[in-house]
C-alpha positions, 0 to 999 in steps of 0.5 A: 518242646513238648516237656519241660527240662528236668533240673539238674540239682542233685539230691541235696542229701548226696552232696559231700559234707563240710564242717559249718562255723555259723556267723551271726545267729539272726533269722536268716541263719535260723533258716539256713541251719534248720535246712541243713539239718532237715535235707543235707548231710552238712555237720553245723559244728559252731556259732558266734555272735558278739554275744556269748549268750546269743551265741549259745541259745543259738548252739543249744537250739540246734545241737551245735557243739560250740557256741563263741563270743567272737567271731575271731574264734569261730575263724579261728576254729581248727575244726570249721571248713565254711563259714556262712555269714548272716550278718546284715550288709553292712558288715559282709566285707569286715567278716568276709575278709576275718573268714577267709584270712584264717583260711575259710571258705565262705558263703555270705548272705546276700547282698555279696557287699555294699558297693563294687569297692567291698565287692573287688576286696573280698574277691581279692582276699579269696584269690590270695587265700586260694578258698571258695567264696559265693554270694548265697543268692539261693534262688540261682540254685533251686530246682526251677531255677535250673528249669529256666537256665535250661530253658534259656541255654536251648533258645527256647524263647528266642529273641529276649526282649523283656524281663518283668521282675518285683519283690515288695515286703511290708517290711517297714517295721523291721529296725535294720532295713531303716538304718543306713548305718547298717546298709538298710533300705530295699534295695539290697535286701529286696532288690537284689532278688529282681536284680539277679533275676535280671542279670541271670537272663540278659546279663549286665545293663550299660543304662539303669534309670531309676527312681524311688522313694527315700524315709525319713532315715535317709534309706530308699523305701522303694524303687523302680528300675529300668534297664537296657543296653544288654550286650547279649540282647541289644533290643532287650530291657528289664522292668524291675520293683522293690519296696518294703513297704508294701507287699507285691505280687512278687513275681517275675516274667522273662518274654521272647519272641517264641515263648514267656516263662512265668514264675509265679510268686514268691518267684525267688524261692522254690516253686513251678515254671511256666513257660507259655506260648504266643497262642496260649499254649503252656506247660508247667513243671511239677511243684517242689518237693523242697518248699519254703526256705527249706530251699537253702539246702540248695545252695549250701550243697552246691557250694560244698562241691565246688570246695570238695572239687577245689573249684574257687566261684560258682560257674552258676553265680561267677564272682565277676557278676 
């Protein structure tokens, strides 16, 4: 192969619209929203929050119709398709569940859910509601990420034995990342980036050992994982970081017999992919011309065609994973 693939992403401003309800108006949230308005045709038609107030500075900022003090009244909202909850993880499942009873579609931040037991109970609520329901895990849907599946689906880098992965933030000021109460620590605020990295290129691993630091607060301050016993690859294990206390390279490198793709950092977010040769060879795909968080315009299009197709999970991010 001579050239790299070209990604199968379409243009996110041709992508059907849907009519968004935003659930708690954080950082995360801000992001999403100013994505939306500045690369798709989504409508972004109401926000909650606990507070009316913060709800409604939330509205004013964005020139969102109607701002509510419950999120009861945003599920409840007639003119709401989607709801996209940004809260943070200790709460996903409570609202997930809210959402989706009043018949809502839903996007919910990652992490999808504090355990597989949360996991297994929002899955079951979107079958019996018969709605679409994704982790908004906005790596698996950018550009160069299609580049790299693209690049595993063809075999190009033969037999994968070795997935590299990290991401460490100096994240230890933030309050919520060091209060158990509201599921903080690294791991799945941070860790999940290498984790799904991992997952996406060998599957799911049979052995993790695992060792860490734990704060004073009880929560995992950093850790790192290794991973074998892939069914798909057998010989394979992943090398996988995390920390919120220092900042990492944050890169991530997937390694087979015949090539190397290397993804430079922050390798979750929009950016280029190398892939490389055992003589040294290599080619690069151009750089994004969607950077920055502005790449969460990817994944909210790709989840209104799966609603607008009647499609209940993403065959890019199952539910089962």
């Amino acid at each position: 192969m001579n050239i790299l693939p070209t990604p199968r992403v379409p243009d996110p401003h041709t992508g059907p619209a849907l009519r968004w309800g935003i659930l708690a108006p954080g950082g995360i949230a801000t992001s999403f929203v100013h994505a939306l308005r500045t690369h798709t045709n989504q409508r972004v038609v109401a926000a909650s929050s606990r507070s009316l107030e913060r709800a409604q500075q939330f509205a004013a900022a964005f020139g969102i119709d109607r701002a509510y003090g419950s999120y009861e009244q945003l599920v409840s909202d007639a003119e709401v398709d989607a709801v996209y909850v940004a809260s943070p993880h200790s709460e996903h499942c409570y609202q997930t569940l809210l959402a989706l009873q009043a018949g809502k579609h839903v996007l919910v931040e990652k992490s999808f859910a504090r355990n597989a037991t949360e996991a297994r109970e929002m899955i079951a609520a979107a079958k019996a509601a018969d709605r679409t329901l994704m982790e908004a895990m906005w790596t698996r849907f950018l550009p160069r990420h299609d580049i790299v599946r693209q690049l595993l689906e063809a075999g190009t880098l033969g037999e994968l034995l070795a997935v590299i992965a990290d991401h460490g933030q100096n994240a230890i000021h933030v309050d919520r990342l060091r209060d158990p109460k509201l599921a903080g620590g690294s791991l799945l605020d941070l860790g999940i980036y290498p984790i799904s990295f991992a997952n996406f290129a060998l599957g799911a691993p049979e052995k993790i050992l695992a060792t860490g630091v734990v704060l004073d607060s009880g929560v995992e301050g950093q850790i790192s994982l290794c991973c074998d016993g892939y069914a798909r690859h057998p010989r394979a294990q992943s090398v996988l970081n995390t920390s919120m206390l220092v900042k990492t390279p944050t890169t991530a490198v997937i390694c087979g017999t015949k090539a190397r793709i290397e993804l430079d950092g922050d390798f979750y977010t929009p950016g280029t992919v190398r892939l490389v040769y055992p003589d040294g060879t290599a080619l690069t795909s151009p750089p994004p011309q969607i950077i920055g968080h502005q790449g969460l315009c990817h994944e909210a299009v790709h989840f209104a065609r799966l609603v607008a197709e009647g499609r209940r999970e993403s065959p890019w991010l199952p539910l089962a994973e």
